[in-house]
C-alpha positions as a Python dict, from the first residue, in 0.01 Angstrom:
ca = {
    (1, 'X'): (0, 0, 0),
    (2, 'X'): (-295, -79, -232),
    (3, 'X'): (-389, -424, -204),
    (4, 'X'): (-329, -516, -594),
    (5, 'X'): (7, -309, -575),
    (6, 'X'): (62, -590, -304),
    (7, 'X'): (-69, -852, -502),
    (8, 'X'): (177, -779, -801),
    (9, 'X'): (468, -761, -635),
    (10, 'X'): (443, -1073, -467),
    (11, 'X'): (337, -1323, -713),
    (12, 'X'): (642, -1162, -914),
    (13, 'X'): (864, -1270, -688),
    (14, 'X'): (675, -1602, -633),
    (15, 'X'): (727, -1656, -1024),
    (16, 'X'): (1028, -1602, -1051),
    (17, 'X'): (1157, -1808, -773),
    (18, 'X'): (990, -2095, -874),
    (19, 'X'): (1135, -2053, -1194),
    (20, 'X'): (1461, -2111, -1052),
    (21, 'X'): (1365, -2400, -848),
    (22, 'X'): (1195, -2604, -1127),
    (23, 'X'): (1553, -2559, -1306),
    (24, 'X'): (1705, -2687, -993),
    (25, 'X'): (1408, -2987, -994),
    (26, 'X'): (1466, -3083, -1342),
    (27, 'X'): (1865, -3027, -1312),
    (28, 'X'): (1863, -3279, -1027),
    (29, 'X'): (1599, -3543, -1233),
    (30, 'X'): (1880, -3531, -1560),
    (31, 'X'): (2150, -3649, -1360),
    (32, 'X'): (1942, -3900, -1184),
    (33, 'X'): (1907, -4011, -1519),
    (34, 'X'): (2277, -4081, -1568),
    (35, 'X'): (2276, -4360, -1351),
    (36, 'X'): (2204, -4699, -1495),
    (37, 'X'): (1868, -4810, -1431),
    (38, 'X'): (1571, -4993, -1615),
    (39, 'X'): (1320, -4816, -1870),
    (40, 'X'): (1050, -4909, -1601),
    (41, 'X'): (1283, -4704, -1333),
    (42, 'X'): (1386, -4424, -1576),
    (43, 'X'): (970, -4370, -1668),
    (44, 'X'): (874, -4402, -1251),
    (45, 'X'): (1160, -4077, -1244),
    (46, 'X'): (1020, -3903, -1454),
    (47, 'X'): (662, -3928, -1319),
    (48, 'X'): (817, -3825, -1014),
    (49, 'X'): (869, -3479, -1125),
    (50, 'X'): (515, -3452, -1265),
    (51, 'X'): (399, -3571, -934),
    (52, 'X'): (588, -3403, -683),
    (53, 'X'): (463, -3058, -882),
    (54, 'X'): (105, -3206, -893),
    (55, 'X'): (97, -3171, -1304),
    (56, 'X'): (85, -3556, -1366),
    (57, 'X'): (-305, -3514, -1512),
    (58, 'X'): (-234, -3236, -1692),
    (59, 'X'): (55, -3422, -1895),
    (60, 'X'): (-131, -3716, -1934),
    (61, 'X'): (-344, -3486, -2131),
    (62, 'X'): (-85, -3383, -2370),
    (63, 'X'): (135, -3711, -2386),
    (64, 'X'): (123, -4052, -2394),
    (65, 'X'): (393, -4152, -2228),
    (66, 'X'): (657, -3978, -1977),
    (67, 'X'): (979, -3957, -2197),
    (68, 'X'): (1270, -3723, -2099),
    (69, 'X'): (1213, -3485, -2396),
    (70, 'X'): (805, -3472, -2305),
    (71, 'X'): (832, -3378, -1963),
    (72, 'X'): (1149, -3136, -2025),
    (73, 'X'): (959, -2963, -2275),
    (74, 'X'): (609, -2963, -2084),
    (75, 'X'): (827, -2820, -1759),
    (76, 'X'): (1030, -2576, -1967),
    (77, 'X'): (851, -2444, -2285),
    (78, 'X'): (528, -2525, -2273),
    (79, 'X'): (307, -2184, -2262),
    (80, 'X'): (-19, -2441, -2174),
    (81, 'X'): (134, -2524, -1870),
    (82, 'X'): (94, -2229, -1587),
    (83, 'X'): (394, -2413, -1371),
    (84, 'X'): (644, -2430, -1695),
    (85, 'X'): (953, -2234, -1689),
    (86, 'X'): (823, -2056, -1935),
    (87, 'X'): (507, -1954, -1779),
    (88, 'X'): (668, -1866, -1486),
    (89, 'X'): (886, -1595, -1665),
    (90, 'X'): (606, -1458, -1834),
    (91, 'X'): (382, -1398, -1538),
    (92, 'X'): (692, -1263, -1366),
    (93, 'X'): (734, -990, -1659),
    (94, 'X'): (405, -942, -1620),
    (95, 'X'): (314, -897, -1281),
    (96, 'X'): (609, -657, -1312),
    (97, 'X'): (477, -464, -1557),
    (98, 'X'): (152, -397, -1359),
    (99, 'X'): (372, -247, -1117),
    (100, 'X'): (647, -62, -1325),
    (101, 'X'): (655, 285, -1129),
    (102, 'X'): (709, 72, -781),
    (103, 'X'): (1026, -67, -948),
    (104, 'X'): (1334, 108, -952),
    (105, 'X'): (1509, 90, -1368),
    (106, 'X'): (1760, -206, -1313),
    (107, 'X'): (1497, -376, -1146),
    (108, 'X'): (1248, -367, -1443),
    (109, 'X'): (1528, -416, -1679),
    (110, 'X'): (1695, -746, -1512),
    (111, 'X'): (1275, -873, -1512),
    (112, 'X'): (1207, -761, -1898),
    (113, 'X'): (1565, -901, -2042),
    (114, 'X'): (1512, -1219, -1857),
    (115, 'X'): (1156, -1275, -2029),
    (116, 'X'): (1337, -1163, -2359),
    (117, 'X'): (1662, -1368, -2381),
    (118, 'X'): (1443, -1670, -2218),
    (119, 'X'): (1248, -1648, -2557),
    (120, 'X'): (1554, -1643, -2777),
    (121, 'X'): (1740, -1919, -2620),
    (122, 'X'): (1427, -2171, -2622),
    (123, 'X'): (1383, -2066, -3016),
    (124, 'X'): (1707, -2181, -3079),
    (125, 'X'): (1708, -2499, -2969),
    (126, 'X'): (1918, -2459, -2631),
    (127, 'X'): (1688, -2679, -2440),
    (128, 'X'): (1749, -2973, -2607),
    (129, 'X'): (2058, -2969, -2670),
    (130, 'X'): (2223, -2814, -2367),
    (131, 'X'): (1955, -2829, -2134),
    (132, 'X'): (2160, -2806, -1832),
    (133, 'X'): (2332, -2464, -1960),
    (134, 'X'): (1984, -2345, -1971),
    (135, 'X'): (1879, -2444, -1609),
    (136, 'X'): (2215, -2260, -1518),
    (137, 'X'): (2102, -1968, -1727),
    (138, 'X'): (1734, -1921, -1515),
    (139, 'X'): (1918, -1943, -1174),
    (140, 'X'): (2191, -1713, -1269),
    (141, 'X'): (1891, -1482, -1393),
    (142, 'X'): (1698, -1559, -1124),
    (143, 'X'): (2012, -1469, -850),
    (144, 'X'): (2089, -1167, -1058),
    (145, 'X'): (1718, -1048, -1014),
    (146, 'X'): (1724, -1068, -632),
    (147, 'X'): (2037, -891, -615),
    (148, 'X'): (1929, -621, -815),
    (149, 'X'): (1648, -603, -582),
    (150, 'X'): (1832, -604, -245),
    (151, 'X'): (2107, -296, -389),
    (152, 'X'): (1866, -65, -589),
    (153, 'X'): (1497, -113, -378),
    (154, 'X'): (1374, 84, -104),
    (155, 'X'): (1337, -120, 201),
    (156, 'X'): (957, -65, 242),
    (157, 'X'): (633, -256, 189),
    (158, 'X'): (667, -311, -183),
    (159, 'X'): (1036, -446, -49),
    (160, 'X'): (885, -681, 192),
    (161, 'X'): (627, -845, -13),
    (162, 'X'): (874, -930, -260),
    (163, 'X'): (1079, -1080, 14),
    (164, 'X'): (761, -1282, 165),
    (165, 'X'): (666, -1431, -173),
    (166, 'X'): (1067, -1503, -256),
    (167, 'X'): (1057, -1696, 85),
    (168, 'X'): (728, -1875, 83),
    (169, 'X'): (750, -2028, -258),
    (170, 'X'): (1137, -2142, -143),
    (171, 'X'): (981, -2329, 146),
    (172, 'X'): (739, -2477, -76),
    (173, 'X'): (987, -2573, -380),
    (174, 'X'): (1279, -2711, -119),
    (175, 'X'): (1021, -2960, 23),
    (176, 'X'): (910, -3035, -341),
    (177, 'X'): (1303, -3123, -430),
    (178, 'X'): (1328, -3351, -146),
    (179, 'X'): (1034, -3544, -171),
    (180, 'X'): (1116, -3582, -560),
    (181, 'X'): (1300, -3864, -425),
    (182, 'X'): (1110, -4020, -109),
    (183, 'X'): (784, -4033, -292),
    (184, 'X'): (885, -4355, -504),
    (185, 'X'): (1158, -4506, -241),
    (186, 'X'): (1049, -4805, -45),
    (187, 'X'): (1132, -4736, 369),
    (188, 'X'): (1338, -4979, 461),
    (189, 'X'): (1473, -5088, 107),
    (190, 'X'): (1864, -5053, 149),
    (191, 'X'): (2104, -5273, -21),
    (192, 'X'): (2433, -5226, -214),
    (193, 'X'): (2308, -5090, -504),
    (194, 'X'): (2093, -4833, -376),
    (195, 'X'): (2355, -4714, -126),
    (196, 'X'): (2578, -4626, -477),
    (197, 'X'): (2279, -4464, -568),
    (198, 'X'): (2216, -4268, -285),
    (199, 'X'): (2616, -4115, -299),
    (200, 'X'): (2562, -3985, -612),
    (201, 'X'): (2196, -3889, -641),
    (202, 'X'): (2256, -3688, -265),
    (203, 'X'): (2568, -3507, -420),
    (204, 'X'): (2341, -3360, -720),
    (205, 'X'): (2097, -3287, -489),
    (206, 'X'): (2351, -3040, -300),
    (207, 'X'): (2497, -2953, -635),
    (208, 'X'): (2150, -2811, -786),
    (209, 'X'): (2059, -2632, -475),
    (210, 'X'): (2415, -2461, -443),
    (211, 'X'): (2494, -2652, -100),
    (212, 'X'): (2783, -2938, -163),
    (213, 'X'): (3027, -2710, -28),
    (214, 'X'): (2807, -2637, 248),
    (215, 'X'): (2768, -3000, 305),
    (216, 'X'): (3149, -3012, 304),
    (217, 'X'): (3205, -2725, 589),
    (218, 'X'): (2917, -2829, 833),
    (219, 'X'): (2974, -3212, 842),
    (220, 'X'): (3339, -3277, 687),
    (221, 'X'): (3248, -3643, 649),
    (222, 'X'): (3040, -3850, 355),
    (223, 'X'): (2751, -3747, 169),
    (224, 'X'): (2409, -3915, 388),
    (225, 'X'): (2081, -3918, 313),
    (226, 'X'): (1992, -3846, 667),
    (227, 'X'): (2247, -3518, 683),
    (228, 'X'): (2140, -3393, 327),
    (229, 'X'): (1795, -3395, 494),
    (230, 'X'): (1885, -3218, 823),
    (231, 'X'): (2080, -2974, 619),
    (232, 'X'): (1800, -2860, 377),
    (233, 'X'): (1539, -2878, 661),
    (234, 'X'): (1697, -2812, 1010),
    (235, 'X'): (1962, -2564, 910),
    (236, 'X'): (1847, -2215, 987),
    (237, 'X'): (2249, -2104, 797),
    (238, 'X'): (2136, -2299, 493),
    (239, 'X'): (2010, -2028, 253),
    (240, 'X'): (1749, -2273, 126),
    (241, 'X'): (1671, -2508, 358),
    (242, 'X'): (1249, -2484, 540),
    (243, 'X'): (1384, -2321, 848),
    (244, 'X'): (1576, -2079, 687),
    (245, 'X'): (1299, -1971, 447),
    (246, 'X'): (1044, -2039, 779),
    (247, 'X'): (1240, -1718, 918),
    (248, 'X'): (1231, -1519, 608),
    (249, 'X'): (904, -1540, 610),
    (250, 'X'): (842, -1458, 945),
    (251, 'X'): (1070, -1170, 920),
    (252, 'X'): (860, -1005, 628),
    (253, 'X'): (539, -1046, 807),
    (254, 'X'): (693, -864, 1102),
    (255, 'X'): (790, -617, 878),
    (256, 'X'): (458, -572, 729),
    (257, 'X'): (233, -609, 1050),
    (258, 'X'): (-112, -431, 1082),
    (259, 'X'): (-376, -465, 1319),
    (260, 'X'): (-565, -743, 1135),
    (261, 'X'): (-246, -988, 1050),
    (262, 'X'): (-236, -1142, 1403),
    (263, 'X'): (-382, -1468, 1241),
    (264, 'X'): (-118, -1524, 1000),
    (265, 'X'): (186, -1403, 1190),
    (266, 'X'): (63, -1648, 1454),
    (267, 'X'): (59, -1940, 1175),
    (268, 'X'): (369, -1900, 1033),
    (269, 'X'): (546, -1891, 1393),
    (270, 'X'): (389, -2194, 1470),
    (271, 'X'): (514, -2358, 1160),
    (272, 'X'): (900, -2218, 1194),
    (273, 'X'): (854, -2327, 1598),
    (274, 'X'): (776, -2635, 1516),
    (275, 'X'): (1067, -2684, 1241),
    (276, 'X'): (1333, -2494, 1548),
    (277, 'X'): (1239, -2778, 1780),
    (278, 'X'): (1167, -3094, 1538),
    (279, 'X'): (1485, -3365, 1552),
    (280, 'X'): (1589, -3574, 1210),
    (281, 'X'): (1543, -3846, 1411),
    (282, 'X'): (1178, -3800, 1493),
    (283, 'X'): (1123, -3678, 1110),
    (284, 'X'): (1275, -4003, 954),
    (285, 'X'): (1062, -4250, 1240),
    (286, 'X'): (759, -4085, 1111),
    (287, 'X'): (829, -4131, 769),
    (288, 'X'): (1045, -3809, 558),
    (289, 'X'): (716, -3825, 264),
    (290, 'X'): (444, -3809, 512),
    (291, 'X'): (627, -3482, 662),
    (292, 'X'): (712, -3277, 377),
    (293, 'X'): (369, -3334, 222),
    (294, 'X'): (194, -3230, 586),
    (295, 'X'): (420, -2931, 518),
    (296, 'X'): (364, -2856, 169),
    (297, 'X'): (-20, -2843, 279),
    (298, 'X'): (78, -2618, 515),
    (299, 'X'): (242, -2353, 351),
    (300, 'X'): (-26, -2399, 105),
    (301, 'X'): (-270, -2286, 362),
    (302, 'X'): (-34, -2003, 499),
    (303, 'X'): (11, -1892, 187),
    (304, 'X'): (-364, -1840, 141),
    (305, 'X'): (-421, -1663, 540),
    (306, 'X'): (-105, -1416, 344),
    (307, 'X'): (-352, -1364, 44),
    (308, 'X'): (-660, -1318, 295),
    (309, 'X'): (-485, -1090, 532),
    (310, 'X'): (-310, -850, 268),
    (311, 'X'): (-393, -935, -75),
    (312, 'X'): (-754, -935, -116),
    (313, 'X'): (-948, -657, -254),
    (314, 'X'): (-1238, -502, -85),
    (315, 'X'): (-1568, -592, -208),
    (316, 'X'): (-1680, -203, -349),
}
């Protein structure tokens, strides 16, 4: 397959997958917001978001101050901003558009309608008023894309690299959810009111990423911090937890193996070996921020031995 063929295909699928999971980031931030808490505390959740997606300078260039209708229409709507909801859809049309004769009809069609509709509802006011029906709205879109993909595509390479980018940008965005909330908590700050808070911040957190009833089945018992964590990082069943996307990825490399790819397929083992055989235990001792931003940087670099080994074009 052409290396810009390639290219297309998997930054489409990278789009629209993080799509999805900024709905899930900012559907999990509203509800925090229900809780009752100080202006100070309701402005350090907000940053939070900005931070956690590394866009905190580039809203502090737009706004003065963090409010929940600034940073919902900066993360949704705003075309200036490459990471927005928005953006993401666009560049997903796009990219799919390059690449319109690899894609089968009802694969183009879900893309296209997505971008279209997307427009209409944000014209009409949906995001402020029923912002949550709209994040429901991208991951029902974003769902309906993949399974368009898996019953209409041919299982080949333009298959798999849709597959890899769906899967590395999960890994990246499930760490990014977690640490939404470890990047502003104290370690060992634990009292009565933050234990409240916990309950019913960790039950959104399963709620936005589709896994409370999960929750329910594997452990039977109380919503924990500690098993939300083992769930979306040590359960290779969990659809969306680091391991699980760790093996997708691993699976699509395999798929698309060549005589030069040794480096990355190596990587990418290494980092799913290491998340096979890692305890929660040993992951909360060493502090749960310090680990999913070692692994954020490290997906960040696999991502780029992926664009090195496959994506780049030769130099004519």
């Amino acid at each position: 397959m052409l290396s810009r063929t390639a290219d297309h295909l998997f930054w489409m699928a990278r789009y629209m997958e993080r799509a999805e999971n900024t709905a899930r980031m900012l559907d999990i931030n509203l509800k925090a917001l229900l809780l009752p808490q100080t202006p100070e505390q309701e402005a350090r959740t907000q940053r939070s978001v900005l931070r956690i997606s590394e866009l905190e300078g580039a809203f502090a260039e737009r706004y003065d101050e963090p409010s929940r209708e600034h940073v919902l229409h900066f993360m949704v709507a705003d075309s200036t901003n490459p990471s927005s909801i928005y953006s993401c859809l666009q560049a997903t049309r796009e990219n799919a558009r390059a690449v319109r004769g690899t894609l089968t009809t009802e694969w183009w069609e879900t893309i296209n309608d997505t971008w279209l509709e997307f427009n209409e509802r944000a014209s009409s006011g949906q995001l402020m008023a029923h912002p949550v029906a709209l994040f429901e709205w991208v991951k029902f879109r974003s769902h309906l894309s993949r399974g368009v993909t898996l019953g209409t595509a041919l299982q080949d390479d333009a298959f798999f690299f849709t597959q890899l980018g769906t899967f590395l940008e999960r890994a990246d965005n499930t760490a990014r959810i977690l640490d939404v909330r470890f990047a502003n908590v104290e370690p060992n700050s634990r009292d009565a009111a933050r234990q409240l808070e916990d309950f019913y911040y960790w039950t959104s957190i399963l709620s936005s990423v589709s896994a409370l009833e999960i929750y329910r089945k594997v452990y039977r018992d109380v919503v924990t911090p500690a098993r939300v964590v083992e769930l979306m990082i040590l359960n290779q069943q969990m659809p969306r937890s680091l391991l699980a996307s760790l093996e997708g990825v691993c699976a699509n490399l395999a798929m698309l193996r060549t005589s030069g790819s040794n480096e990355c397929e190596r990587f990418a083992g290494k980092l799913r070996a290491e998340l096979v055989y890692s305890d929660i235990r040993q992951i909360f001792e060493a502090g749960l921020h310090a680990y999913l931003t070692q692994f954020l940087a490290r997906v960040f670099e696999l991502g780029g031995l992926v664009a090195r080994t496959y994506l780049m074009l030769p130099v004519a």
